[in-house]
Structure formats: structure tokens, C-alpha cells
Phi, psi and omega in degrees: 000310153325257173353291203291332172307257182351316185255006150309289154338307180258036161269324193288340180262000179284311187334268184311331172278338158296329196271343179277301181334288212302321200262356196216348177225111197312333195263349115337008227264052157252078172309328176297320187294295182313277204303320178305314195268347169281310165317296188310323206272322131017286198286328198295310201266024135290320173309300199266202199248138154297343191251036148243046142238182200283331170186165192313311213286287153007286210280310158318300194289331181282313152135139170301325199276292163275038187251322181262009183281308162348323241229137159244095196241117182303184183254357131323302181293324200253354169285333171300318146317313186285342211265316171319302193259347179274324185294322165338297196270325189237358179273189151271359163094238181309287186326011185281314192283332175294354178268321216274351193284082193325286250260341174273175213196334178209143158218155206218132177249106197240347194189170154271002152252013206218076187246133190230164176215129159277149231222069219060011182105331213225103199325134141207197205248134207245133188234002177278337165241188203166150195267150172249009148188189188296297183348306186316288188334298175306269206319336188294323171329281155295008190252332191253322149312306188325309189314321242222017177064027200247152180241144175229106178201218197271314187292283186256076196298353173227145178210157164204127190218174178246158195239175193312307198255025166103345170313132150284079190254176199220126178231148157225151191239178161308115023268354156323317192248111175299309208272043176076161164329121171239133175258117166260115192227106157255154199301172165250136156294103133323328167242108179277153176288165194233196171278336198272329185275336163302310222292326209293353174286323182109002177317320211198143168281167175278350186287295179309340167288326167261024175266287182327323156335282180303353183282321182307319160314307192253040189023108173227149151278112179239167167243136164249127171292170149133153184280198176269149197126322224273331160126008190326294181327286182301334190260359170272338151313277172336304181290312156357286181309348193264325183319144176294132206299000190257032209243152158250117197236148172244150160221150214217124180197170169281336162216106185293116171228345197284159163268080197270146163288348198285198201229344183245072238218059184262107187264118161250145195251127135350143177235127144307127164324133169274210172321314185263000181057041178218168166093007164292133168249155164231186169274342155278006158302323201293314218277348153301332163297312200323283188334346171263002183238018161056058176286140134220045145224146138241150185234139185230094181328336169167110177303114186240347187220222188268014167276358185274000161300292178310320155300318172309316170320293207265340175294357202232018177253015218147304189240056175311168191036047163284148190212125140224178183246129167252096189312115192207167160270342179205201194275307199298310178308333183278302164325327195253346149312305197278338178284346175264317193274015194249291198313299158351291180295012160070009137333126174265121166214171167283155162278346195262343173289326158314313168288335200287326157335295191290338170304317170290312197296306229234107198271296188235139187273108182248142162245125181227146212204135163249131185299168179317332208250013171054024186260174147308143169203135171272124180248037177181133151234126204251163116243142164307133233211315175135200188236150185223138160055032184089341194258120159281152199251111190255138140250131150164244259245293223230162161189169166232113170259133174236154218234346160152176200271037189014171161226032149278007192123331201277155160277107205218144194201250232112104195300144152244162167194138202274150211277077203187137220225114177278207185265323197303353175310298177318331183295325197290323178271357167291315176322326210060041197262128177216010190264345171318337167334306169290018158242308172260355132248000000 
């Protein structure tokens, strides 16, 4: 009974790789041949016994091994086949080797023939591999949820998770999804970025590099700005690192990616509803506990709701040189996100009592974007100034102008910083921070 089960099992998952063969691979192009060796290796592990090997994997690779031993198939051909069908079975299936590649950074699954990955910044459509159907896809989904105690099906048609080494993927199915299962994974970096691969990439000049340093010293609040994609995370990482090793700091996100080096680190994750559709934490459950943890900092991976109230909250109770990130299109777009998402929480407040909260909380503004050519660039750094006419008032400091296109693509402009010495100087030399002089006098 075990036996025929086990070999259920592996037919359903041997099935889609042949059929990946038969649609994908030129040196294949015998369908009679595929469907034969596949029917053989099916009866062999009906025939023979699994428990006189050491373990399934064994007992699969013996055989694969003799099924294809018959056959004159070069040894290209027969690693392509076993590697195809190894992935199947201990793998991710097509996506395996596209998990294992450092250099890719998103992999985006919209169809089975239609996996696009990024690449340098820069989306493109990976046409070497493919799903032979919707079916494939849920399963690889699901091979990739289970672990992590996560479900994916017709009832619960969405997930959204951190995977074992930190990659964030988010899947939707059908009826949600109009086009069939769609998958999203963006990878994790192991080797996170520092200040010096922004300057040596062209992210930032050293001068906005060592004002952010001093913004970071002298506990200001900042926000990062920038849409998805643009990199927000990693330079809210970067500032991170300027933190003092003696701060006791929390970070608080939806999928924990930033990495702090300091020794006094208390990292909180979001939990998603289980089963029963109860046990959600959110971050603004989380970022009302920090405040009970006697921080002195919080960095908050990114604000989306109603929770940037609470943030907004803990900059103005106290809890300086707080940092998170917002998705906006710009620094002014950003003032005006956080005034709907303040508003959300059905707090009765005036919006100009409102602005007047964000005006107090929130020192410096980073907007950072990827360009057409798909490198990063921080292209604007403000400070709030105060309210004028009901309105806050950003000036500001640092900008990146561009100036045209190459015409291989690249982009090309030129950092500036306006001739104009901000108020946030004073915090900073109150601090006993004096080395910015070659820059604002």
C-alpha cells in the first residue's frame, strides 16, 4: 500500500517534467521516446521495493538509472533529463535553478510560459524555462509554502511569506487571480549592501552620504521614500548601520529582511491569520508593543496603513531617530500618504492638527528610484521646514538631475546640493557632530 502510494506520488510529479522535455527541449523532440521512458521508469518503481535502499532519493536515482541506460543518449541528454526530474522530486521544479542564481533578485511567475526575472534592475522575460500548466505551478506553490507551515488552495487562495533564507514570496490563485496562479518571490540578499557600494554604484555622492550618516548620529527622523522596486529597504538597511552599537533598537516588519550588525537588536515579524482566520498581528499591533520595550529606536520596514499614526506617535513622544519607509512617488506624495493613513485609523483629528503631528515628527525626507536603466539612485533629500499657509513645507538639501538617455539606455545626470545650509545643521552640531563644515560652511 505504501508502495503504490509512493508511487502515485512520484508519477504526479515525474508527469510535468516530461511534458517540460516534450515543449522545451530541442534534443528531445521524440515524444514517443519521452512517454516510453517515462512509462518504464512508472513500472520499474512499481516492480521493484523501496525499502531495499537506503532512501527514496536512492531508490529514484537507481531507477532513472536504469531506464535510460538502453537508450543512446548523449551525456548532456541524460544530465538534462535526470537534473529536470531531480529537481522535480527534491526541488522547485522549473524556478530551481532561478532560486539558486545570486544575481537574480525577483522571479515573477504570470503563466506557464510567462516567467519574467530581474536582472541588474532590470525586468526581463526568462523564456528558457516554463510550467506545462496551471496545476504545475500550484504545486511548486505549494512545495514551497508547506514548509513554513503555510497552505495554499481554492479556500485560501492567497499567501504571503518569508521562505527559509529570507526571500519574500506572495502567490495568488484563481478566483482572485483572473490570469491562472500567479507567483512572486523577491530573493534575499545575503550580501547586503553597505555605504561604500551605494557611493561605488553612483546611488549617492559622498557628501549626501556623510549628511545621512550625521542625520543618523543625531537621531532625526527620517522617511524613505520611493515606488516598488526602487530599493527603499536596502538604503533603510545602510542607514541602519550608522546606528550607535550601544542603542537598544527594534525593527519591525512584514517580512524581516533588514539586517542590523549591532548587538542590542530586537527583531519583530508580522503573523498572518491561520487557519480559522484568527492570530493576525500586524505592524501596528507590533509598533504599540515596541513602545512598551523601552526603545531607543524604532526602524519600521515599511508604513502602509493605519499604523503610521503610532508611528507618527512614538517620533513625537521621545523616540528619536526613528526611520521607516513609504511607498510614494515623491517627498510631497509622501506628506500627503501619511495624512490618509493617519486619518484611517477614525481618529477625529483636523488635518492641519495633523500636519501639524507630521511637521513635529519627521525631520528628513529620502526619495530614492529606479531609473529607466534600472540602476538606484537617491534623487532628492529634504527637510521639513515647518507649515505655511496650512501646508508643509519641504526644502530641498541634495537632488539628482537627469539630463538624458544614452543610447544604449543608460542614464545620464548629475548630483546637485542647493546653495542653502538646512535648519536640521543645528541639530546636528548640537550633537557634537562638526565634521559637515566643507560641506555647509
Amino acid at each position: 500500500m505504501a508502495q503504490r502510494k509512493f508511487v502515485d506520488e512520484f508519477e504526479a510529479k515525474i508527469e510535468p517534467v516530461i511534458k517540460e522535455e516534450i515543449n522545451d527541449y530541442d534534443a528531445f523532440p521524440d515524444k514517443v521516446l519521452l512517454d516510453k521512458l517515462r512509462n518504464q521508469i512508472i513500472q520499474n518503481l512499481i516492480d521493484n521495493n523501496v525499502q531495499n535502499h537506503d532512501s527514496m532519493d536512492d531508490f529514484v536515482k537507481v531507477q532513472i538509472d536504469k531506464t535510460i541506460e538502453g537508450y543512446d543518449l548523449s551525456s548532456n541528454e541524460r544530465s538534462y533529463i535526470y537534473n529536470l526530474i531531480d529537481n522535480e522530486i527534491s526541488g522547485y521544479g522549473p524556478i530551481t535553478e532561478l532560486l539558486k542564481d545570486k544575481d537574480i533578485t525577483e522571479i515573477m511567475v504570470n503563466g506557464k510560459d510567462e516567467i519574467y526575472i530581474e536582472l541588474n534592475g532590470q525586468i526581463i522575460k526568462d523564456n528558457s524555462v516554463s510550467f506545462v500548466n496551471d496545476d504545475h505551478i500550484v504545486r511548486v506553490i505549494q512545495r514551497l509554502v508547506q514548509p513554513l507551515g503555510r497552505n495554499i488552495d481554492v479556500a485560501h487562495p492567497m499567501v504571503d511569506a518569508r521562505l527559509e533564507d529570507g526571500s519574500r514570496l506572495n502567490a495568488v490563485l484563481p478566483p482572485l487571480s483572473l490570469n491562472g496562479p500567479v507567483l512572486t518571490i523577491r530573493k534575499f540578499k545575503k550580501e547586503l549592501a553597505n555605504i561604500d557600494d551605494f557611493l561605488r554604484n553612483g546611488t549617492m555622492t559622498p557628501y549626501m552620504a556623510r549628511f545621512l550618516e550625521a542625520c543618523v548620529h543625531a537621531r532625526l527622523n527620517i522617511i524613505i521614500v520611493g515606488g516598488t522596486g526602487s530599493g527603499k529597504t536596502t538604503l533603510l538597511n545602510v542607514l541602519s548601520s550608522f546606528c550607535s552599537p550601544n542603542e537598544r533598537i527594534i525593527t519591525i516588519e512584514d517580512a524581516a529582511e533588514l539586517k542590523l550588525k549591532q548587538e542590542h537588536v530586537i527583531s519583530l515579524e508580522t503573523r498572518t491569520t491561520n487557519y480559522e482566520g484568527t492570530g493576525q498581528i500586524t505592524i501596528r499591533d507590533l509598533v504599540i508593543n515596541s513602545l512598551r520595550m523601552r526603545p531607543d529606536r524604532i526602524i519600521v520596514g515599511e508604513v502602509r496603513g493605519k499604523e503610521a499614526f503610532d508611528m507618527l506617535q512614538a517620533m513625537n513622544t521621545g523616540h528619536d531617530g526613528s526611520m521607516t519607509t513609504l511607498h510614494a512617488n515623491g517627498p510631497e506624495d509622501s506628506l500627503n500618504r501619511l495624512e490618509t493613513m493617519v486619518l484611517m485609523t477614525g481618529i477625529e483629528i483636523p488635518v492641519s492638527a495633523i500636519r501639524e503631528y507630521i511637521e513635529n515628527a519627521i525631520d528628513i525626507v529620502v526619495q530614492v528610484q529606479r531609473l529607466s536603466d534600472g540602476r538606484r539612485r537617491v534623487t532628492s533629500i529634504n527637510e521639513i521646514t515647518g507649515i505655511k499657509d496650512g501646508n508643509i513645507i519641504q526644502k530641498e538639501i541634495f537632488k539628482f538631475k537627469q539630463t538624458g538617455v544614452l543610447s544604449n539606455g543608460d542614464v545620464v545626470g548629475e548630483f546637485l546640493m542647493h546653495n542653502y545650509v538646512p535648519k536640521v545643521y543645528d541639530k546636528i552640531k548640537a550633537h557634537g557632530i562638526t565634521d559637515l563644515k566643507d560641506i555647509f560652511e
